[in-house]
C-alpha positions in Angstrom: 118.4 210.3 89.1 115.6 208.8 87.4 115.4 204.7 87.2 114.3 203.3 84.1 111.7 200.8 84.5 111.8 197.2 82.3 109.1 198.4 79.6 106.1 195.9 80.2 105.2 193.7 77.3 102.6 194.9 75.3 99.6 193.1 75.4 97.2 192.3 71.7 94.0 191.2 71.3 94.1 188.4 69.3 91.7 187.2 65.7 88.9 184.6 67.0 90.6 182.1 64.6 94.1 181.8 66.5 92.0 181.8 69.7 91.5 177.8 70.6 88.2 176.7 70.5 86.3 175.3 73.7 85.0 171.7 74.0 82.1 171.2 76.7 83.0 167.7 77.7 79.8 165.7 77.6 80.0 163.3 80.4 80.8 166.3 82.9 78.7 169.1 81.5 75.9 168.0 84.6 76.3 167.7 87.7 73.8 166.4 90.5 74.5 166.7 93.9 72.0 164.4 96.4 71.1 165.0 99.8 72.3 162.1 102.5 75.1 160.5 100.1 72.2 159.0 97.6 72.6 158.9 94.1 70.3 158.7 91.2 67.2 159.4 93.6 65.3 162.5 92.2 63.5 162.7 96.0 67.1 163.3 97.3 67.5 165.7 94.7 69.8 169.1 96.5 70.2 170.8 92.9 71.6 170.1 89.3 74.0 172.5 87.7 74.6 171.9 83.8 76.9 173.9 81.6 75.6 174.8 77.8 77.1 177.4 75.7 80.6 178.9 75.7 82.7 181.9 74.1 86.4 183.3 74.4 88.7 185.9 73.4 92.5 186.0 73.4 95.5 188.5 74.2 99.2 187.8 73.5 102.2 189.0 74.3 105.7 187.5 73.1 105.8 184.7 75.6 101.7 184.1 76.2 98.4 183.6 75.2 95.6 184.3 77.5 92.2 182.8 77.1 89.4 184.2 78.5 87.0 180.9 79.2 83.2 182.3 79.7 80.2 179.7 80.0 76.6 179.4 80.3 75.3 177.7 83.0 72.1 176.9 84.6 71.5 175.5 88.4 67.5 174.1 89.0 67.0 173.4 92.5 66.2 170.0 93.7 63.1 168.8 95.9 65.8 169.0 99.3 67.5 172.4 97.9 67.4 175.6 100.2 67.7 179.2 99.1 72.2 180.2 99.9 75.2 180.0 97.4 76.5 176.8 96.8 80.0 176.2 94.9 80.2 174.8 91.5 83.4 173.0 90.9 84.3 174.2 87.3 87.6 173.2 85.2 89.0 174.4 82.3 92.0 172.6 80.7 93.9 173.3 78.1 95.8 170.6 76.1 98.1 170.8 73.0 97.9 167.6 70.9 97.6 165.0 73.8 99.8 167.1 76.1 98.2 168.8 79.1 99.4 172.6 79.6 97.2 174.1 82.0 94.4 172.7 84.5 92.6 174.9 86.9 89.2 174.2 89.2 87.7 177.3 90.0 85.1 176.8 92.9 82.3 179.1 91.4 80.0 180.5 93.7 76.0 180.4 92.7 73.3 181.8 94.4 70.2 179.4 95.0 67.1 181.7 95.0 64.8 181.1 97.1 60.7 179.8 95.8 62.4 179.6 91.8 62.6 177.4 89.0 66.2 178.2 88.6 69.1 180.4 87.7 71.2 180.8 85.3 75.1 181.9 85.7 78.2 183.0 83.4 81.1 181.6 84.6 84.5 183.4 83.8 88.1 182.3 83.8 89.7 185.5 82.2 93.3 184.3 83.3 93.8 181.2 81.1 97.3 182.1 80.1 99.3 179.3 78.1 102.8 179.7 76.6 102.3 181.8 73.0 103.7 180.2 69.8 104.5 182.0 66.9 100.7 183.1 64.7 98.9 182.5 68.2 98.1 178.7 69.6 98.3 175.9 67.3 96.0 174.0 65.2 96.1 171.2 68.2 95.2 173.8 71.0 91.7 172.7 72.4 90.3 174.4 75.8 87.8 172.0 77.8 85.3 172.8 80.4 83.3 170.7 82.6 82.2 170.3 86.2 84.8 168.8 88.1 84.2 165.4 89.7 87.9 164.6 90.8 88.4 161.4 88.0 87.6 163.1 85.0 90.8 164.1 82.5 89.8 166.2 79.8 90.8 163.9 76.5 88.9 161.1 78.3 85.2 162.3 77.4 83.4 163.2 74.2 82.7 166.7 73.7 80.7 169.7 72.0 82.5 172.7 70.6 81.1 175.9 72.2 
């Protein structure tokens, strides 16, 4: 005898205008990292990693929206840089009104060439899933992104719309 199986929800892709838009917060869109604990010495320079331009698309379902967060990024080795992968803490928060619903830091694993200028990277969070309301997000549904640094909150720093 055959068991039925709960039919899985079915999954819609979403019209660019219910999908919230995505803030690059300014004060967090670079990040330095020096060699020997310094700070602000472009000698002690290890690399700089900035974030620039942004996109997304949504699916839904009944009881969620998912987001998927992709961004442009660029990492220019410093003078004490050598060629590996380094990780790039990136977050992406979502907040509705001044309400946080969903935080993640993704470390994000860049290759440092060796004897370049720099690289560029895309960064992508396709599992930004937040609860659905009725006509997709609402107006008040704004998705940040920024480098990590442990303090920052997302509604703390100006932003740019991606």
């Amino acid at each position: 005898m055959a068991v039925n199986a709960p039919a899985a929800q079915a999954v819609t892709p979403v019209v660019q205008a219910t999908c919230p838009p995505i803030t690059i917060l300014d004060g967090t869109a670079v990040r330095r990292v020096y060699a020997g604990g310094a700070k602000d010495d472009p000698s002690k320079l290890v690399y700089q990693a900035s974030l620039s331009d942004t996109t997304r698309s949504c699916s839904m379902n009944d009881a969620t929206l998912t987001v998927n967060v992709l961004a442009q990024g660029r990492l220019v080795p410093g003078p004490l840089s050598k060629p590996g992968r380094v990780n790039l803490p990136i977050r992406v928060t979502v907040k509705d009104g001044d309400g946080e619903i969903f935080s993640q830091v993704t470390n994000f694993p860049v290759d440092v060439p060796a004897g370049e200028a720099g690289t560029q990277f895309i960064f992508n969070n396709p599992n930004v899933a937040i609860p659905n309301a009725p006509g997709g997000a609402s107006r008040q549904t704004n998705v940040f992104i920024s480098f990590d640094d442990g303090a920052a909150k997302a509604g703390s720093k100006k932003g740019r719309r991606g």
